[in-house]
C-alpha positions in Angstrom: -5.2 -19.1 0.9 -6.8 -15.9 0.2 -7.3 -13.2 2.7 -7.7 -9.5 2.5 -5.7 -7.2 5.0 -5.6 -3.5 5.4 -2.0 -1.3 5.3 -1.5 1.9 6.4 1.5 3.9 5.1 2.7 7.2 5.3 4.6 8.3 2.6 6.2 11.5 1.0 4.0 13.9 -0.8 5.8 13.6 -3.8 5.3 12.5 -7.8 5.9 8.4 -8.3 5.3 7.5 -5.0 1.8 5.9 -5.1 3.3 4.3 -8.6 6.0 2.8 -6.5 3.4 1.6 -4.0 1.1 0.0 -6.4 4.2 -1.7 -7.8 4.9 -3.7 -4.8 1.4 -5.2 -5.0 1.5 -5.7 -9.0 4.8 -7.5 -8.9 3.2 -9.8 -6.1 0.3 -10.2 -8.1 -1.8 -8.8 -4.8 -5.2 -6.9 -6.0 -5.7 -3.9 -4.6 -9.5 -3.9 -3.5 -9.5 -0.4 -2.3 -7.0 2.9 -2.0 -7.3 6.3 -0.4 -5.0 8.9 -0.2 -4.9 12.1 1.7 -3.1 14.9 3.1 -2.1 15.0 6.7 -1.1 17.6 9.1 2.3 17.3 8.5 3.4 19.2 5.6 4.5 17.1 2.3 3.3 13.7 4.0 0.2 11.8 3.0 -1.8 8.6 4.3 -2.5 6.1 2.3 -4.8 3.4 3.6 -4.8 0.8 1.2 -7.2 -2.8 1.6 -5.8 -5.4 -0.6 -6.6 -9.4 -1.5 -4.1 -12.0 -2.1 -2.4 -14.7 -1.0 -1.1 -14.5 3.3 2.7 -15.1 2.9 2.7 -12.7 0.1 0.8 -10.2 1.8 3.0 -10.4 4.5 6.4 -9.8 2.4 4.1 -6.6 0.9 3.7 -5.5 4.6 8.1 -6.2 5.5 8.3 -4.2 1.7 6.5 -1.1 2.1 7.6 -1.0 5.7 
């Protein structure tokens, strides 16, 4: 069944990383419906808030994944 859930991640501010990220999803065949990164406070650490679609037991080994 199709559902759509919401992860939030903080992740190191450096080159590759969202790459990585959007990997997990890609290899799980998970669309990404929407993605936002920022800078936070904390210096070299950005939020990334990412809404994606797929199917509930593989969302859920994308949530144990990224982690």
């Amino acid at each position: 069944m199709n559902r759509e859930r919401i992860f939030v991640a903080w992740v190191s501010d450096r080159p590759g990383v969202l790459t990585r990220i959007a990997s997990v999803f890609f290899r799980r065949s998970i669309n990404i419906v929407s993605l936002n990164v920022a800078s936070t406070h904390t210096p070299r650490v950005s939020k990334m808030v990412i809404r994606a679609a797929g199917d509930e037991h593989e969302l859920l080994r994308v949530k144990r994944q990224i982690s």
